[in-house]
TORKENU-940074 format. One line per field, with one value per atom (N, C-alpha, C, O): atom name; x, y, z; residue in one letter. Coordinates in Angstrom, 1 decimal, always signed. Example, Ala and Ser with C-alpha at 12.3 -4.5 7.8 and 13.67 -1.06 7.14 Angstrom:
roza N	CA	C	O	N	CA	C	O
u +13.2	+12.3	+13.2	+14.2	+12.8	+13.7	+12.9	+13.4
v -5.7	-4.5	-3.3	-3.3	-2.2	-1.1	+0.0	+1.1
w +7.8	+7.8	+7.8	+8.5	+7.1	+7.1	+7.9	+8.0
loza a	a	a	a	s	s	s	s
//
This chain:
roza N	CA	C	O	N	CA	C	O	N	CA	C	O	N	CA	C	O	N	CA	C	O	N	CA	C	O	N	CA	C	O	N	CA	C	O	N	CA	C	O	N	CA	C	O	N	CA	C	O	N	CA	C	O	N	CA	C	O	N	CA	C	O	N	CA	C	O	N	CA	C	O	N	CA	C	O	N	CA	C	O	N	CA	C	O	N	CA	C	O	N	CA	C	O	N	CA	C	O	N	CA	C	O	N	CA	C	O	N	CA	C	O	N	CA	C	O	N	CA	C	O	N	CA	C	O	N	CA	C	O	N	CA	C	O	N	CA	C	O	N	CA	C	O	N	CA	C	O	N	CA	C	O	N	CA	C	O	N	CA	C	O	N	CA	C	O	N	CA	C	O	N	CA	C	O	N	CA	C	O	N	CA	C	O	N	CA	C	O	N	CA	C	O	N	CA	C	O	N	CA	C	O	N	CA	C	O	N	CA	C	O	N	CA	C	O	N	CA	C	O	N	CA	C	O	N	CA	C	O	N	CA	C	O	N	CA	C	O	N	CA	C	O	N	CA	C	O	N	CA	C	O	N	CA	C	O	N	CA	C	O	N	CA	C	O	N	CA	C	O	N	CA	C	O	N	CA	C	O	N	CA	C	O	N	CA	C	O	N	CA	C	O	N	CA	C	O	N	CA	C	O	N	CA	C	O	N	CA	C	O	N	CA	C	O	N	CA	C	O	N	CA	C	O	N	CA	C	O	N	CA	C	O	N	CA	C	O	N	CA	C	O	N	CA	C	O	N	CA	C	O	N	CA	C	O	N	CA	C	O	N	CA	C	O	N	CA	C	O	N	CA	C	O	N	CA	C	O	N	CA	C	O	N	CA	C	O	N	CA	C	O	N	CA	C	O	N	CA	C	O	N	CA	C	O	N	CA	C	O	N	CA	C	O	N	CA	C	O	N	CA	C	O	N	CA	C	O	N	CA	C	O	N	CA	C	O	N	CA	C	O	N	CA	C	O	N	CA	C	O	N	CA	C	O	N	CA	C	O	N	CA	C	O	N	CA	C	O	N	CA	C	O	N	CA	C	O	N	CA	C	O	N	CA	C	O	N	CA	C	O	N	CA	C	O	N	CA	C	O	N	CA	C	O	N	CA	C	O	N	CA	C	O	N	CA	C	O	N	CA	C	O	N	CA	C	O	N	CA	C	O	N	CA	C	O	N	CA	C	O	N	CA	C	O	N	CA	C	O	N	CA	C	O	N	CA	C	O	N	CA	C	O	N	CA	C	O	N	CA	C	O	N	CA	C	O	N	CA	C	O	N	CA	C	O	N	CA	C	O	N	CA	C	O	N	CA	C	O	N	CA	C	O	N	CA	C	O	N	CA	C	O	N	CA	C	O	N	CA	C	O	N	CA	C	O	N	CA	C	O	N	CA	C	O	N	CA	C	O	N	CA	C	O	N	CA	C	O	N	CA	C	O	N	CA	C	O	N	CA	C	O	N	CA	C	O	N	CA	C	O	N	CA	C	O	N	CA	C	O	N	CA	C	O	N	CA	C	O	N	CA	C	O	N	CA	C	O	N	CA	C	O	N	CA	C	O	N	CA	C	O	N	CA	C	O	N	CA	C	O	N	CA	C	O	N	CA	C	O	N	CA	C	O	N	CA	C	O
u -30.8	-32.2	-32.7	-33.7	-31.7	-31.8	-33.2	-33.8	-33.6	-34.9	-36.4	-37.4	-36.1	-37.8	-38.2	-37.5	-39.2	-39.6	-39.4	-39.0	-39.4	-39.0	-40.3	-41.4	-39.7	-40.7	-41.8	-41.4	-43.4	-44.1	-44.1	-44.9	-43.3	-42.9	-42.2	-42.4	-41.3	-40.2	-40.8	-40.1	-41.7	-42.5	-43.0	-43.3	-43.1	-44.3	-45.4	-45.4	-46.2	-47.8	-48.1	-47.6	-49.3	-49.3	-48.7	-49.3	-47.2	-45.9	-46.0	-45.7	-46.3	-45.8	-44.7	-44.6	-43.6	-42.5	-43.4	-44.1	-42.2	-42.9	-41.9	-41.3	-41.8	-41.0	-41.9	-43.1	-41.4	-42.2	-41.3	-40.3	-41.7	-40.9	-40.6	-41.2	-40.0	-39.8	-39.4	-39.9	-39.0	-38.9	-37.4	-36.5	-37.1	-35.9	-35.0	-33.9	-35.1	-34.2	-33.9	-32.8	-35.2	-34.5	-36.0	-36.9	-35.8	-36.6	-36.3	-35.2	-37.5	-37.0	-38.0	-39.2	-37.4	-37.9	-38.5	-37.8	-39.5	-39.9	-41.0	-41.6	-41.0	-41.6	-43.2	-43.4	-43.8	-45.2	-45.9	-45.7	-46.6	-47.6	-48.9	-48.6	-50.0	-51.1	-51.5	-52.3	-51.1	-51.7	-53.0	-53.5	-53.9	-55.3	-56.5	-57.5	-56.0	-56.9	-56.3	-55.6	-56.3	-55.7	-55.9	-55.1	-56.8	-56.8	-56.2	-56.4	-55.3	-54.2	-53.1	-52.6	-52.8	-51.5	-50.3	-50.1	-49.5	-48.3	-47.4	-47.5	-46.6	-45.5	-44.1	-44.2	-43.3	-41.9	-40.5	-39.8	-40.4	-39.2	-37.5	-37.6	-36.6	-35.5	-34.4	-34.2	-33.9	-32.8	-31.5	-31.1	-30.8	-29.1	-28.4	-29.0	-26.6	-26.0	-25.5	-25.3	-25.2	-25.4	-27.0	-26.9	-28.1	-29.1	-30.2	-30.0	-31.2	-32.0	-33.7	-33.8	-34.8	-35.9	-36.4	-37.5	-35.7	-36.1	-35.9	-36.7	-34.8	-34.2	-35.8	-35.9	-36.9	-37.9	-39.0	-40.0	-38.9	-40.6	-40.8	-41.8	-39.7	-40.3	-41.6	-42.5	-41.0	-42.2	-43.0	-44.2	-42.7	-44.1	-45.6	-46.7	-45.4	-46.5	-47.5	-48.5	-47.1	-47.4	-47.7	-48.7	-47.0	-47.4	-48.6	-49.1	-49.2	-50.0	-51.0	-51.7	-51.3	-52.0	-52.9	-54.1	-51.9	-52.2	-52.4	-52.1	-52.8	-53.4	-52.9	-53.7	-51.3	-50.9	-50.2	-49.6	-50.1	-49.8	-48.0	-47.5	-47.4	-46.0	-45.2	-45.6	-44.1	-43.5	-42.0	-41.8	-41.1	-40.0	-39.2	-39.6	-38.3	-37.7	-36.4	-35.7	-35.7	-34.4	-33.6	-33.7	-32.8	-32.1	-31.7	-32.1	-31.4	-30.6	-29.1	-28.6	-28.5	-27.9	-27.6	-26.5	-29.0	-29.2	-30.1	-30.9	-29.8	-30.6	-31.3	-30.7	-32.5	-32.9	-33.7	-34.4	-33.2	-33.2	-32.4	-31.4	-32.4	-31.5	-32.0	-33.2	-31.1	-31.4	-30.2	-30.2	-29.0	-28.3	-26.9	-26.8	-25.5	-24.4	-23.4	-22.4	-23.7	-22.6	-21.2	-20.7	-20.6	-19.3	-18.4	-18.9	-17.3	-16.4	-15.5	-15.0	-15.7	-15.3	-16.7	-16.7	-17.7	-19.1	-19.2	-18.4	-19.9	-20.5	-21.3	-22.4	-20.4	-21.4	-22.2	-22.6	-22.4	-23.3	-24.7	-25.4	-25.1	-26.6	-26.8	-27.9	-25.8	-25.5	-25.5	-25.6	-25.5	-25.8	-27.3	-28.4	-27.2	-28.9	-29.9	-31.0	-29.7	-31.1	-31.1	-32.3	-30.5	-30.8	-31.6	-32.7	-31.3	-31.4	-33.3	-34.2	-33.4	-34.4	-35.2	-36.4	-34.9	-35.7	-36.3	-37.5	-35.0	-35.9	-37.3	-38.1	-37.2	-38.3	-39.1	-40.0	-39.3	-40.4	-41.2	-42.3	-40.4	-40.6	-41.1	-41.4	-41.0	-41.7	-43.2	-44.1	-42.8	-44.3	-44.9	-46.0	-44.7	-45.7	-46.2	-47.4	-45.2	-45.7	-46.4	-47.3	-46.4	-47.4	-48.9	-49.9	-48.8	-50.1	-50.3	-51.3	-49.6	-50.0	-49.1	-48.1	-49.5	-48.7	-48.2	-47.7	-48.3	-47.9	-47.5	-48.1	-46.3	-46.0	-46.0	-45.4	-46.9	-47.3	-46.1	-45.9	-44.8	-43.7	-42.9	-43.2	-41.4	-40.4	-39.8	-39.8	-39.3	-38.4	-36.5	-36.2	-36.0	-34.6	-33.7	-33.4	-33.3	-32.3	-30.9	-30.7	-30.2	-28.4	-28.4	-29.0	-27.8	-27.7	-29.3	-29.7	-29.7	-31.1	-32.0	-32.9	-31.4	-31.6	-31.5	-32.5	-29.9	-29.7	-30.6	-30.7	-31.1	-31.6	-32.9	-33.4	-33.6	-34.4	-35.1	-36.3	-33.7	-33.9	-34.0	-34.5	-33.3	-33.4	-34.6	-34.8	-35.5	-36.8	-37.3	-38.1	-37.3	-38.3	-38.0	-38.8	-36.8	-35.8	-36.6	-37.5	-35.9	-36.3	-37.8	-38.1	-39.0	-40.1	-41.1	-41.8	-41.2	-42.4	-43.4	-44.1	-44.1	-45.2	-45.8	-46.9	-44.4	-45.2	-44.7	-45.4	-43.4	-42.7	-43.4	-42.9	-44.4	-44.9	-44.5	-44.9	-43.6	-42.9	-41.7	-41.3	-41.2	-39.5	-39.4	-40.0	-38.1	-38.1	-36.7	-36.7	-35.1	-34.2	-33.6	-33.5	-33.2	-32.4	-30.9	-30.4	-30.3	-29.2	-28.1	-27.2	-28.5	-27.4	-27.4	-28.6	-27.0	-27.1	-27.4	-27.3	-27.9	-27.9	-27.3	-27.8	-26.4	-25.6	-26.4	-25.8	-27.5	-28.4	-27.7	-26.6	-28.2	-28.2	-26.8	-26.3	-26.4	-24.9	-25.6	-26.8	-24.4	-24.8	-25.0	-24.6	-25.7	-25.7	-24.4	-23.4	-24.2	-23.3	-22.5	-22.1	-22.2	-21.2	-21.4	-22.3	-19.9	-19.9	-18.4	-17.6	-18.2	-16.7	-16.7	-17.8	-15.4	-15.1	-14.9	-14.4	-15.3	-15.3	-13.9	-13.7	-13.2	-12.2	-12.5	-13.2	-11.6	-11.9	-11.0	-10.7
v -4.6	-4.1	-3.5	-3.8	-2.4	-1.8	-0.6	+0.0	-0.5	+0.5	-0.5	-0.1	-1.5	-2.3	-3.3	-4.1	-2.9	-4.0	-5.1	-5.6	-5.9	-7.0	-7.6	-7.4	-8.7	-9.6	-10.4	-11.2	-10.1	-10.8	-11.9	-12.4	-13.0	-14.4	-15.0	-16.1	-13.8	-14.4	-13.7	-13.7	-13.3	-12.5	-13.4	-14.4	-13.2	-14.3	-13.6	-12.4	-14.3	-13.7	-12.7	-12.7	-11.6	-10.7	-9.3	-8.3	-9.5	-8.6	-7.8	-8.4	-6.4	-6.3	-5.0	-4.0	-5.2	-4.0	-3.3	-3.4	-1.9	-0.6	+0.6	+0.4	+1.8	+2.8	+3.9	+4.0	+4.9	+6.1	+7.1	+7.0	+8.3	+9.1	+10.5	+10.6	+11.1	+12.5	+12.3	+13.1	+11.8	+10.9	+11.8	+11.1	+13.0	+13.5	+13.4	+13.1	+13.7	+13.8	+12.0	+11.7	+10.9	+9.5	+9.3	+10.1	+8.0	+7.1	+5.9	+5.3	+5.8	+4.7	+3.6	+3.6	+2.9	+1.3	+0.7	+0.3	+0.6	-0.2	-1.7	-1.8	-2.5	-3.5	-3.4	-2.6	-4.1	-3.3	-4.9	-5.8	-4.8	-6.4	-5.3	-4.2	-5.7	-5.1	-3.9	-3.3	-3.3	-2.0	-2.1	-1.1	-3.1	-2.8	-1.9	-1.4	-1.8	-0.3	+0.8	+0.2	+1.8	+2.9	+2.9	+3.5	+2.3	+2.2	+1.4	+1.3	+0.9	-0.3	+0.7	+1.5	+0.8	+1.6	+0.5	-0.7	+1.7	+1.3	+1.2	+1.9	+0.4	-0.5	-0.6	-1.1	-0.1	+0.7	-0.3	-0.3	-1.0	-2.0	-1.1	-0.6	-1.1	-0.8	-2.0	-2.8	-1.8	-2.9	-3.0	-1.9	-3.9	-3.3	-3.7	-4.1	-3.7	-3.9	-5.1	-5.6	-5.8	-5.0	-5.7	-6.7	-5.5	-6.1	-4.8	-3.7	-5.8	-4.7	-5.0	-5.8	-4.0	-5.0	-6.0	-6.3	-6.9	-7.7	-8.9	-9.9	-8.5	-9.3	-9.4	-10.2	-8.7	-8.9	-9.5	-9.6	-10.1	-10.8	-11.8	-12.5	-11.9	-13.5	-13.2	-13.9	-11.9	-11.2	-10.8	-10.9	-10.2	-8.9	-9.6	-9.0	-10.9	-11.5	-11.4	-10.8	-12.3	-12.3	-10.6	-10.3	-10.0	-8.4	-7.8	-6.9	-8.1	-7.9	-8.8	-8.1	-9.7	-10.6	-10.2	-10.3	-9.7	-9.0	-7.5	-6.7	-7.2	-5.8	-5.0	-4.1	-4.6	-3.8	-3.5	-4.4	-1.8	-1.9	-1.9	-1.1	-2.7	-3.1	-2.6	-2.9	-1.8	-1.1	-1.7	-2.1	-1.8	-2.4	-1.3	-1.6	+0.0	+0.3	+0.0	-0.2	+0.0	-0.2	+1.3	+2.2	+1.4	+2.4	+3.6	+3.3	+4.4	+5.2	+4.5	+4.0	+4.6	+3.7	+2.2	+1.7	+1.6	+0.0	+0.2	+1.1	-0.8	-2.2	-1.1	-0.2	-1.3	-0.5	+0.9	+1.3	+1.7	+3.0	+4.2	+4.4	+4.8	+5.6	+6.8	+7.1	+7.7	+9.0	+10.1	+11.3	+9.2	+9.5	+9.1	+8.2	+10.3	+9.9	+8.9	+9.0	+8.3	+7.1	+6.8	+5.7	+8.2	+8.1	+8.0	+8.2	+7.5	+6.8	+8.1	+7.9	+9.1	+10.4	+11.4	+12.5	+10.8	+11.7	+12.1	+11.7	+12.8	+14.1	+12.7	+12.1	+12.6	+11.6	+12.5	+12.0	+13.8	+14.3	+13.8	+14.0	+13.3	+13.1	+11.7	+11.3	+11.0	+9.6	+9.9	+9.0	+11.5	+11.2	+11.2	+11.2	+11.3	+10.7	+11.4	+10.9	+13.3	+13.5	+13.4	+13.1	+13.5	+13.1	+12.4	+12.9	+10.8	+9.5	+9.3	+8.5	+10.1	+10.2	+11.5	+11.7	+12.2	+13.2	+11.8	+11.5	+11.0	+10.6	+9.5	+9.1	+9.1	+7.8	+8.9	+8.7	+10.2	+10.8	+11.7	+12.1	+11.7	+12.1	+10.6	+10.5	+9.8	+8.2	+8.2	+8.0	+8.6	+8.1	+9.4	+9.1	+10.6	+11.7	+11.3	+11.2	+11.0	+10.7	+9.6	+9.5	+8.5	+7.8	+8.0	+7.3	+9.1	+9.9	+9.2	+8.6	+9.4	+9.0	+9.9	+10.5	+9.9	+11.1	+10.7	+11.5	+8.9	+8.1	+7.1	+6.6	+6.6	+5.4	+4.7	+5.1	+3.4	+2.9	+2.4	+2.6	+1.3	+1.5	+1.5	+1.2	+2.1	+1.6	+0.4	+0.0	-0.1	-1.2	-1.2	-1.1	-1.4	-1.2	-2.3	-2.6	-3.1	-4.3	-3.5	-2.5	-4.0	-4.0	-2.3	-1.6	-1.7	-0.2	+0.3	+1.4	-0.4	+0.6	+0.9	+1.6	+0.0	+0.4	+1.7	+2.5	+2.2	+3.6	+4.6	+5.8	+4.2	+5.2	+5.1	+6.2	+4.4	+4.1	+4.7	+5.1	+4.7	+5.3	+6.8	+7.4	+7.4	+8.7	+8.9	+10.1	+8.3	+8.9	+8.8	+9.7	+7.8	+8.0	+9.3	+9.8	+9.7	+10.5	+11.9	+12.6	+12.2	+13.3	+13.5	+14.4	+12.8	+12.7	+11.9	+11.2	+11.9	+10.9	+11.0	+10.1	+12.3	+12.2	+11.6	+11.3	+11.5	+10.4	+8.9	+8.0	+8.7	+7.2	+7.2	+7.9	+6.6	+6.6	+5.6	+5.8	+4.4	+3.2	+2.9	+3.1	+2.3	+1.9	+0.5	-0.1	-0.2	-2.0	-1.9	-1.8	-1.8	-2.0	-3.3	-3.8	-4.0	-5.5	-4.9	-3.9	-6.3	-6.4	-5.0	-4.9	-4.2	-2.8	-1.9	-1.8	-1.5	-0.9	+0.6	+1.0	+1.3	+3.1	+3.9	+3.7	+4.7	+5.1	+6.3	+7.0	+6.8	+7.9	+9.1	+8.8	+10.4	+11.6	+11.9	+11.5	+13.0	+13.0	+14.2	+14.6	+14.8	+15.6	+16.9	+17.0	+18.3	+19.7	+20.0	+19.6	+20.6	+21.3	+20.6	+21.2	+19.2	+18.4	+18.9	+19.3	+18.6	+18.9	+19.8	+20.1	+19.9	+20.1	+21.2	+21.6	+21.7	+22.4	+24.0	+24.0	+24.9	+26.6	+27.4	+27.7	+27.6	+28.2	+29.3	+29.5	+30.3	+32.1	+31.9	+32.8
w +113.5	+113.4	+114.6	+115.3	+115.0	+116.7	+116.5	+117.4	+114.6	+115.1	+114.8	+114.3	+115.3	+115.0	+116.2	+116.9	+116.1	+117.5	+117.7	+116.7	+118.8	+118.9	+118.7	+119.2	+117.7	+116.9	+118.0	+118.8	+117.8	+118.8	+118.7	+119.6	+117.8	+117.6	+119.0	+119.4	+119.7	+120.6	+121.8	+122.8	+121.7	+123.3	+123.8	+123.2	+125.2	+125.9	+125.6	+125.3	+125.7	+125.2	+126.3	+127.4	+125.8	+126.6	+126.6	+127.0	+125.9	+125.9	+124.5	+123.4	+124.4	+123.4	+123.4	+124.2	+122.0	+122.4	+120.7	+119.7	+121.9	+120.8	+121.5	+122.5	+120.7	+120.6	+121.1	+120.7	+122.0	+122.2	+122.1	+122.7	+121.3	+120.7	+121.7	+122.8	+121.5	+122.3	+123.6	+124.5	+123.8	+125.6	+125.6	+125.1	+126.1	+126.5	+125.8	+126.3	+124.3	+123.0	+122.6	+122.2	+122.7	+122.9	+121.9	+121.6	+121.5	+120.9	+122.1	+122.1	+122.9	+123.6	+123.3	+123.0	+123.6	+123.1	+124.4	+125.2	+124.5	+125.7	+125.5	+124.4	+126.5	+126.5	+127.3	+128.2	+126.9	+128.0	+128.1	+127.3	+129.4	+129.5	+130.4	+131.0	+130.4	+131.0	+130.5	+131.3	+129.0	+128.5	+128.3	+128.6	+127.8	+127.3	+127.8	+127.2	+129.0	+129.7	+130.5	+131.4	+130.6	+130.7	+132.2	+132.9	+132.9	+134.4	+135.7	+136.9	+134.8	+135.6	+136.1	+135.3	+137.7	+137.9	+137.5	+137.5	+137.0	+136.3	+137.4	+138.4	+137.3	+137.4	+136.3	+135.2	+136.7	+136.1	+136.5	+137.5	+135.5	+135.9	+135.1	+134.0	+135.6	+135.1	+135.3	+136.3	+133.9	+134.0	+134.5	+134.9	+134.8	+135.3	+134.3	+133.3	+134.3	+133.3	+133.1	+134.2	+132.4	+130.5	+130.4	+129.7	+130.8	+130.7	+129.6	+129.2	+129.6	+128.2	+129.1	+130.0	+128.7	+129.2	+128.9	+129.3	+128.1	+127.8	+129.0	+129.1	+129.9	+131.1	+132.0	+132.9	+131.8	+132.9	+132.4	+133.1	+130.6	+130.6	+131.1	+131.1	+131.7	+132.6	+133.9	+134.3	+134.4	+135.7	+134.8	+135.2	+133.5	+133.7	+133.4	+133.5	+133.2	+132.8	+133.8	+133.7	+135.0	+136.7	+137.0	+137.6	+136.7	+137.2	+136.4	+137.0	+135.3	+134.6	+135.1	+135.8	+135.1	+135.5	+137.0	+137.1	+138.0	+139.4	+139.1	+140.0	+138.0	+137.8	+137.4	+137.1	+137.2	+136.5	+135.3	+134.6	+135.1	+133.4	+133.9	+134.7	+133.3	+133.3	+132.3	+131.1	+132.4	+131.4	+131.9	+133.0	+130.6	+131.1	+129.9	+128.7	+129.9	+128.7	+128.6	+129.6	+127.2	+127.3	+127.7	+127.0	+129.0	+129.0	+128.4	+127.3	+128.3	+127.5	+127.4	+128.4	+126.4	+126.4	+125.9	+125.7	+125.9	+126.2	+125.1	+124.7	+124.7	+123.4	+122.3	+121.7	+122.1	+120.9	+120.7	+119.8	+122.1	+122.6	+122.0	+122.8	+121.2	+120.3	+120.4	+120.7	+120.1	+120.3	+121.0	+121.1	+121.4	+122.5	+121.8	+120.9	+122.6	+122.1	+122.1	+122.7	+121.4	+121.2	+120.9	+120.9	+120.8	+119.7	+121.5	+122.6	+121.1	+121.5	+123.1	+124.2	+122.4	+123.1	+123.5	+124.1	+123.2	+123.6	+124.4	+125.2	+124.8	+126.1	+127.3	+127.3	+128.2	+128.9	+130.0	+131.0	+129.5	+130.7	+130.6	+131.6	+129.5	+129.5	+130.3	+130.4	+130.9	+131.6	+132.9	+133.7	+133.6	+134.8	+135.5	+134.9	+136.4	+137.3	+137.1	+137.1	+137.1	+136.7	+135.8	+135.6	+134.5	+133.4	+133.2	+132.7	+133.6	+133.5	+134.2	+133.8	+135.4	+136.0	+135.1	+135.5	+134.2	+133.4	+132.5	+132.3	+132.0	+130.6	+131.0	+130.2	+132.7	+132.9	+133.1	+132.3	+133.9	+134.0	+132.3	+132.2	+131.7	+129.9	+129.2	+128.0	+130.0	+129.5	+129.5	+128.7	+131.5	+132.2	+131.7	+131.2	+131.6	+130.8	+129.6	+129.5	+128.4	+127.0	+127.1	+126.2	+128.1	+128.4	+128.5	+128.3	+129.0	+129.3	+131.0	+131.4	+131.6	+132.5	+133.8	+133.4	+135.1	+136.0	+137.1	+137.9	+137.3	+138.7	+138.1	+137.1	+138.9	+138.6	+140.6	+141.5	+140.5	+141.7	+142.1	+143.3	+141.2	+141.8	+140.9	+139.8	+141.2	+140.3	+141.1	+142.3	+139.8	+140.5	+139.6	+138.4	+140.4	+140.0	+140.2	+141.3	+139.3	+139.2	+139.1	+138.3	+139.9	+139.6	+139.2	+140.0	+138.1	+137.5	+137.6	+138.0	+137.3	+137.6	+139.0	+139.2	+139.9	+141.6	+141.7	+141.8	+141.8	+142.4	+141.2	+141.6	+139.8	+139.0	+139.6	+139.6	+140.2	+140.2	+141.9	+142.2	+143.0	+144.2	+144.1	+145.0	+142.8	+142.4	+141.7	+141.7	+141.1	+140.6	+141.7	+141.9	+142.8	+144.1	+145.0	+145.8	+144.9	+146.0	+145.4	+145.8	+144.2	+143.1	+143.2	+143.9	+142.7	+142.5	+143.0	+142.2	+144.1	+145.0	+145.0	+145.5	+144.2	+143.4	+142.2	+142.0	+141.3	+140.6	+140.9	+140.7	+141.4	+141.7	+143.3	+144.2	+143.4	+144.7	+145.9	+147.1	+145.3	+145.7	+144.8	+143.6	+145.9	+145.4	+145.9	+146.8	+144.8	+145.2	+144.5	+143.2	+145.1	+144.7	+144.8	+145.9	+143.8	+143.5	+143.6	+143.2	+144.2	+144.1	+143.9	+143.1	+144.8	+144.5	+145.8	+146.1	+146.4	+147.4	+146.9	+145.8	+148.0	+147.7	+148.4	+149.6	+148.4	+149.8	+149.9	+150.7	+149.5	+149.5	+148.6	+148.2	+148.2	+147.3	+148.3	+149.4	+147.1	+147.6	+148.6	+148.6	+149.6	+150.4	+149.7	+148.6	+150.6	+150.0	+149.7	+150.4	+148.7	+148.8	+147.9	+146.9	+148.0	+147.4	+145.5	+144.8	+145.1	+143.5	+143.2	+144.1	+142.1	+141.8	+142.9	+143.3	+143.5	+144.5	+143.2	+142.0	+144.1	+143.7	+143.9	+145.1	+143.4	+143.6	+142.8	+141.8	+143.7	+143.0	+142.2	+141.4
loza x	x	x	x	x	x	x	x	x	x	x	x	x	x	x	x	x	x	x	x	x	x	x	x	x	x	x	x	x	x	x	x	x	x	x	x	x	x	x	x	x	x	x	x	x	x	x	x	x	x	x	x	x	x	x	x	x	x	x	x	x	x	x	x	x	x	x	x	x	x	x	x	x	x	x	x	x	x	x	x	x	x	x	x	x	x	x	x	x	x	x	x	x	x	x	x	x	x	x	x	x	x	x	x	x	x	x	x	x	x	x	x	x	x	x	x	x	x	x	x	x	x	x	x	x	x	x	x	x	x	x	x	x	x	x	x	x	x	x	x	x	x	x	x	x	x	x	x	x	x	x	x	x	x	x	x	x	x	x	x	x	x	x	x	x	x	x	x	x	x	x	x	x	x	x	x	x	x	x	x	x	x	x	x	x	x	x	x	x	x	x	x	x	x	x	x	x	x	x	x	x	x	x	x	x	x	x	x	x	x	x	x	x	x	x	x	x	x	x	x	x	x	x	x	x	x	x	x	x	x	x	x	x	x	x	x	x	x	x	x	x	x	x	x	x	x	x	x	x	x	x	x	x	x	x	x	x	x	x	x	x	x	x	x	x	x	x	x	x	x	x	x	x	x	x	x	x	x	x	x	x	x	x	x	x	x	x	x	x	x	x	x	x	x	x	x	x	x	x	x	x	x	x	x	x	x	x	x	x	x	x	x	x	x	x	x	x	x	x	x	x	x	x	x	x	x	x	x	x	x	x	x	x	x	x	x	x	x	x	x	x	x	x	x	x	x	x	x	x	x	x	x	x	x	x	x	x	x	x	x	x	x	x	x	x	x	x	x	x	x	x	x	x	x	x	x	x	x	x	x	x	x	x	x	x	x	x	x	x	x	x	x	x	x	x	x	x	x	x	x	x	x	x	x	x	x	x	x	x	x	x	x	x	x	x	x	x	x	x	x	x	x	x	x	x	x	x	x	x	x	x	x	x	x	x	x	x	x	x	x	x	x	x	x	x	x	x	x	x	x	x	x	x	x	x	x	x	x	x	x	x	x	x	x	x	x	x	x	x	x	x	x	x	x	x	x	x	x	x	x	x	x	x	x	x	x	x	x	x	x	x	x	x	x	x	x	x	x	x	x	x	x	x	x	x	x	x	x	x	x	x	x	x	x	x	x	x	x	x	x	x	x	x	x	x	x	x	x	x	x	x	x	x	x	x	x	x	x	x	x	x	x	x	x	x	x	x	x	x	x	x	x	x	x	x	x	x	x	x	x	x	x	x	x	x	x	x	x	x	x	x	x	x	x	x	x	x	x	x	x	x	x	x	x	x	x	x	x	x	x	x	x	x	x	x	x	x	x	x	x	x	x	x	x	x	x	x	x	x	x	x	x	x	x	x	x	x	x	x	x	x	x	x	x	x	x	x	x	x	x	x	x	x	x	x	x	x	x	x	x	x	x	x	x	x	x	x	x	x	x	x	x	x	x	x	x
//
């Protein structure tokens, strides 16, 4: 049942999951705590592997509580986020970073919204996560990486080598 929300039976209160459409060719699934007014800065949690957002309702409660709107989505890739290629030999270019950093800023727009106050990045979603701040510091205005190091953006220049 990877296209229906997760049942508000097994949420902590507060939490509810929902799908937002057109997000960079994805139906992505996200979890939200603190939506009821459009004036709370958002707060952008990403998951690491093999984790889903579901790995953060234990915070988002507490983060809603201290004022903001808390978004947690499942990956591309991850839990009930679809849209993307799956097959066994697929095109994994849509898996690298700006990609990955197109589809959270096609989140936070269809959100209606044009800042995110921080991202926060666990394990695989650290370094995606130091790339929407690196890429876009106008709307990721803060960064908070877990458990992952960043060796920073690759250098200029770097990328398959040019031969005549």
């Amino acid at each position: 049942m990877m296209n229906v929300a997760v049942s508000a039976e097994i949420l902590p209160p507060g939490i509810r999951s929902r799908f937002v459409a057109n997000v960079n060719g994805l139906r992505m699934h996200i979890l939200e705590a603190g939506y009821e007014t459009d004036d709370r800065p958002v707060v952008l949690l990403l998951h690491g592997f093999p984790e889903l957002a579901w790995s953060w309702r234990k915070v988002m409660p507490a983060l809603a509580a201290a004022g903001f709107h808390v978004v947690a989505p499942d990956q591309r890739g991850y839990g009930r986020t679809t849209g993307w290629d799956g097959a066994y030999d697929g095109d994994l270019a849509s898996f690298r970073p700006l990609n990955l950093v197109q589809d959270l800023l096609d989140l936070v727009f269809a959100m209606g919204r044009r800042h995110v106050r921080a991202v926060v990045g666990h394990d695989f979603g650290a370094p995606i996560a130091a790339h929407c701040a690196l890429i876009r510091p106008d709307v990721f205005t803060s960064l908070v990486m877990m458990s992952a190091p960043f060796a920073g953006p690759p250098p200029i220049g770097a990328g398959p080598s040019r031969q005549a």
